[in-house]
Backbone as a chain_set.jsonl record, in Angstrom:
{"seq": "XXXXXXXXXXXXXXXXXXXXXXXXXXXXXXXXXXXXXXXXXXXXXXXXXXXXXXXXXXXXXXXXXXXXXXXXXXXXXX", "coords": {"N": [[171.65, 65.125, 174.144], [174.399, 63.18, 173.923], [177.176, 62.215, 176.334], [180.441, 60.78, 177.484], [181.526, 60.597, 180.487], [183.93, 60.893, 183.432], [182.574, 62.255, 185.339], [179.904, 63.772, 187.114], [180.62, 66.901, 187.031], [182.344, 66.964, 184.806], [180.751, 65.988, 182.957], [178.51, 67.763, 182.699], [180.038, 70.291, 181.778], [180.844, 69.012, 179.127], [178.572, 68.416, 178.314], [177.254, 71.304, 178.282], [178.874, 72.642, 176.793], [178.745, 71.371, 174.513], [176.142, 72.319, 173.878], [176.177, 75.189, 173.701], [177.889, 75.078, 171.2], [175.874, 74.594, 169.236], [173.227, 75.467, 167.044], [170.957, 75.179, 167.258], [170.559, 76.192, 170.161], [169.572, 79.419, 171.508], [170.238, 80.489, 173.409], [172.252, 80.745, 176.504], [172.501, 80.848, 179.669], [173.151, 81.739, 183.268], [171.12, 80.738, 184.505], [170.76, 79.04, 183.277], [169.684, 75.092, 183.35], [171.095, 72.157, 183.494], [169.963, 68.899, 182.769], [171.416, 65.765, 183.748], [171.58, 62.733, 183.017], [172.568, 59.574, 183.947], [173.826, 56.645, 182.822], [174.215, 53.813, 183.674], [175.253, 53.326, 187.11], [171.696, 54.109, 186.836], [170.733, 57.184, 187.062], [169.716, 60.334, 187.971], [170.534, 63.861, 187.552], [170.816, 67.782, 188.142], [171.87, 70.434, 187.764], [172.677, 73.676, 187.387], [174.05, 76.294, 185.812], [174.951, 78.467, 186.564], [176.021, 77.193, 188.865], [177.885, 75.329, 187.532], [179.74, 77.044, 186.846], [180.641, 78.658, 189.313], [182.176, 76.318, 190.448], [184.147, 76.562, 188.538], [185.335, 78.438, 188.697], [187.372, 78.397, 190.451], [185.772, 77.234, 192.892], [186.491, 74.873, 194.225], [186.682, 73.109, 197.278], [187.666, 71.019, 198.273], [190.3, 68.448, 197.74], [189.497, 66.354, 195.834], [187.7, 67.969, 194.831], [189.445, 70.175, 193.079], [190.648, 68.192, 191.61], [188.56, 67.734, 190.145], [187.704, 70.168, 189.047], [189.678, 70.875, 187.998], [189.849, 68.897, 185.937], [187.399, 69.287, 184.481], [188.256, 72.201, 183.51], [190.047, 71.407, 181.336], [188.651, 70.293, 179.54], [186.706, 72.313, 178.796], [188.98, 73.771, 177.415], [189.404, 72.471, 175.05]], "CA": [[172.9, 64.669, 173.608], [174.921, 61.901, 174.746], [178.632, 61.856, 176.286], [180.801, 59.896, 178.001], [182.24, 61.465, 181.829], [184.054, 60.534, 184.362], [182.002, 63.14, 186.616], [178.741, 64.738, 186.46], [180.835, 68.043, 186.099], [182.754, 66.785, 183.519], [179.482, 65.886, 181.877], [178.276, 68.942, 182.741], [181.12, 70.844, 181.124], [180.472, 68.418, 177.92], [177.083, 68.957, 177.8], [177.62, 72.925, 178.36], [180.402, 73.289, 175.636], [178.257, 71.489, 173.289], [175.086, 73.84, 174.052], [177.013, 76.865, 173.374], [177.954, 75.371, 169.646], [174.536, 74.188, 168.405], [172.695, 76.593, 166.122], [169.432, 75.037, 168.321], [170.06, 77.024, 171.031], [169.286, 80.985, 171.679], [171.228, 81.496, 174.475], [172.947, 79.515, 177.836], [173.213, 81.533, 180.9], [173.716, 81.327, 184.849], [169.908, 80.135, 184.869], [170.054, 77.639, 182.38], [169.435, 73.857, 183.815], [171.216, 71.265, 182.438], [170.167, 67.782, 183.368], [172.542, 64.733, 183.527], [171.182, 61.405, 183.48], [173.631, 58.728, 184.445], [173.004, 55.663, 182.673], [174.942, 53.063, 184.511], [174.06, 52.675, 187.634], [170.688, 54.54, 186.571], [170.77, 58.368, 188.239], [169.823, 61.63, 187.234], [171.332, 65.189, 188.573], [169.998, 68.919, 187.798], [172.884, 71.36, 188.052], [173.069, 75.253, 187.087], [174.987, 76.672, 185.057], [175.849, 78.921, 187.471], [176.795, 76.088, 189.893], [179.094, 74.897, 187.274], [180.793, 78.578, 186.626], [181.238, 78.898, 190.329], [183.286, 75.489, 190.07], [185.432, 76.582, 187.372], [186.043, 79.466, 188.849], [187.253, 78.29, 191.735], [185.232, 76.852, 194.229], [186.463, 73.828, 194.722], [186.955, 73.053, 198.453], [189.011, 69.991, 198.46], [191.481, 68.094, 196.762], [188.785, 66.062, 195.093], [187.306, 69.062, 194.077], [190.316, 70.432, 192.719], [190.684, 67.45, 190.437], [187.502, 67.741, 189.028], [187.53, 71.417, 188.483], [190.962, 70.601, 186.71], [189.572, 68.301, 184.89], [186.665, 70.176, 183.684], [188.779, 73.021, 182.872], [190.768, 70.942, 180.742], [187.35, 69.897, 178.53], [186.167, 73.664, 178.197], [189.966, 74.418, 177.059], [189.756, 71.93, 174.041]], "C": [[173.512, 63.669, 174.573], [176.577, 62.624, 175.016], [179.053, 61.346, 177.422], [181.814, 60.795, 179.29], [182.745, 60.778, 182.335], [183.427, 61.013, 185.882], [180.895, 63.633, 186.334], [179.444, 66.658, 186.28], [181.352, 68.081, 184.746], [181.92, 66.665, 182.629], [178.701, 66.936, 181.647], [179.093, 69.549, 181.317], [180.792, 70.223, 179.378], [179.351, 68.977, 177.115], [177.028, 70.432, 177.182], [178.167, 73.454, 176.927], [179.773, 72.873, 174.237], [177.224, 71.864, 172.875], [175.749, 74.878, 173.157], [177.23, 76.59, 171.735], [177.143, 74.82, 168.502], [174.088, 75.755, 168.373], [170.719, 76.644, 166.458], [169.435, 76.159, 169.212], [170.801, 78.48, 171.007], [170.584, 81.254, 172.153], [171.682, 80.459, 175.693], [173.112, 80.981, 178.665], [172.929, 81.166, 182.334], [172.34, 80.522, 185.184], [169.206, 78.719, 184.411], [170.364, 76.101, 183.177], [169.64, 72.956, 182.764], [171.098, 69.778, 183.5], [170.483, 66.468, 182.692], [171.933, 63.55, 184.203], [172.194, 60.236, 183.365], [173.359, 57.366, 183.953], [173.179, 53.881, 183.732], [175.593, 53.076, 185.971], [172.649, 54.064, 187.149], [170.443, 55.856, 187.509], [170.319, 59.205, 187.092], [170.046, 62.862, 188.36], [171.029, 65.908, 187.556], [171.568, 69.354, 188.687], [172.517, 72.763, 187.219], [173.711, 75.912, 186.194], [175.404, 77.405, 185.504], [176.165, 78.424, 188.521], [177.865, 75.74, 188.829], [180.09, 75.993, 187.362], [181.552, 78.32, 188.089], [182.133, 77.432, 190.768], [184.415, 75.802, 189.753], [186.154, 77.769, 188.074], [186.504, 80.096, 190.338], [186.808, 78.106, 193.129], [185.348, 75.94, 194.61], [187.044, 73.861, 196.61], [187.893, 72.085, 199.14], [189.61, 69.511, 197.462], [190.957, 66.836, 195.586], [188.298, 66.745, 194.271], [187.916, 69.573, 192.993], [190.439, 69.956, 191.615], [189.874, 67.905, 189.485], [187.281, 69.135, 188.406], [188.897, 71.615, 187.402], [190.68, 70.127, 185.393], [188.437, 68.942, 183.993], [187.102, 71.602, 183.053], [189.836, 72.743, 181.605], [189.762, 70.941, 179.332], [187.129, 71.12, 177.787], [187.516, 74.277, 177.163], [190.149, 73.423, 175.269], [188.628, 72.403, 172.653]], "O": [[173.168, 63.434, 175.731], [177.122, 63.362, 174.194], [178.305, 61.345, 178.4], [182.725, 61.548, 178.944], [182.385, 59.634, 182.058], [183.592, 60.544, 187.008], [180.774, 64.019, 185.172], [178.879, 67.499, 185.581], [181.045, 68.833, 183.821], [182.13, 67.13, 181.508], [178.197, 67.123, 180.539], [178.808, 69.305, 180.144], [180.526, 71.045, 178.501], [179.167, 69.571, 176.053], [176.83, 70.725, 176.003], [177.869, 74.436, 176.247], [179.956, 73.464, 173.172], [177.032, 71.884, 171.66], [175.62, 75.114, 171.956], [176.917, 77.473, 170.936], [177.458, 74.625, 167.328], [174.321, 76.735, 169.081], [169.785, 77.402, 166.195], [168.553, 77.016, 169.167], [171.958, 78.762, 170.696], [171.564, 81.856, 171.715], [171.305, 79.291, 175.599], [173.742, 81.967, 178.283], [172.375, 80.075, 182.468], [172.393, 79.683, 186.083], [168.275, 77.95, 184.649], [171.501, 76.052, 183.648], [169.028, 72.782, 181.71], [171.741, 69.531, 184.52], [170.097, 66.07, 181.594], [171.779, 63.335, 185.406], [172.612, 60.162, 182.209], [172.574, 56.758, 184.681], [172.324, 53.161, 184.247], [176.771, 52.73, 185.89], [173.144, 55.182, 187.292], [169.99, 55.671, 188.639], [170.406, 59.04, 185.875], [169.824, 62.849, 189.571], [170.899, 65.478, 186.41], [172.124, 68.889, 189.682], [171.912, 72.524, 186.174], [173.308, 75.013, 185.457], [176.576, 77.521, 185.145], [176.677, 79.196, 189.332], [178.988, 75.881, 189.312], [181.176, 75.832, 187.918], [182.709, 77.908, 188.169], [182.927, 77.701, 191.67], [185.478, 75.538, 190.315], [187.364, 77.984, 188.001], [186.35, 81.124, 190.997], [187.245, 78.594, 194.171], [184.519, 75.618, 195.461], [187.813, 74.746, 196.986], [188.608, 72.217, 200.133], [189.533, 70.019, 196.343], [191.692, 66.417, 194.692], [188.299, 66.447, 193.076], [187.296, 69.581, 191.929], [190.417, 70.653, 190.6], [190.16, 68.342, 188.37], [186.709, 69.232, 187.321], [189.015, 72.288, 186.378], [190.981, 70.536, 184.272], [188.646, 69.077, 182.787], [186.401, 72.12, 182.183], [190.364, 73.665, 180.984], [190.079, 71.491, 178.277], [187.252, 71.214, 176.566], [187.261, 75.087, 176.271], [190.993, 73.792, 174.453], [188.817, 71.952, 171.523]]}, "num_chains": 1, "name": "protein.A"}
């Protein structure tokens, strides 16, 4: 699936939220691997799904962090 981030958690979070409401998939949990390819400049990143949880649920460490765990809690809340 495609969407548009300002962060790879936020894309994360995107990705994640729209996992969970496809009728494709089984199941999502702490093991599942979601990877985020970046098209512009050209990247790809492998995250957790229990790396994102432990984000959301507070792990940010700085005030960058913070943001982005804001902001991704904002996504999951819509």
């Amino acid at each position: 699936m495609e969407v548009t981030a300002d962060s790879l958690y936020e894309a994360a979070v995107l990705g994640l939220k729209a996992l969970k409401s496809s009728a494709w998939v089984d199941a999502v949990g702490p093991a599942t691997r979601l990877n985020i390819q970046i098209v512009e400049p050209a990247a790809e990143h492998m995250i957790l799904v229990a790396q994102l949880t432990r984000l959301l649920d507070g792990g940010a460490t700085s005030p960058a962090d913070v943001m982005k765990e804001e902001a991704a809690e904002g996504v999951l809340a819509t």
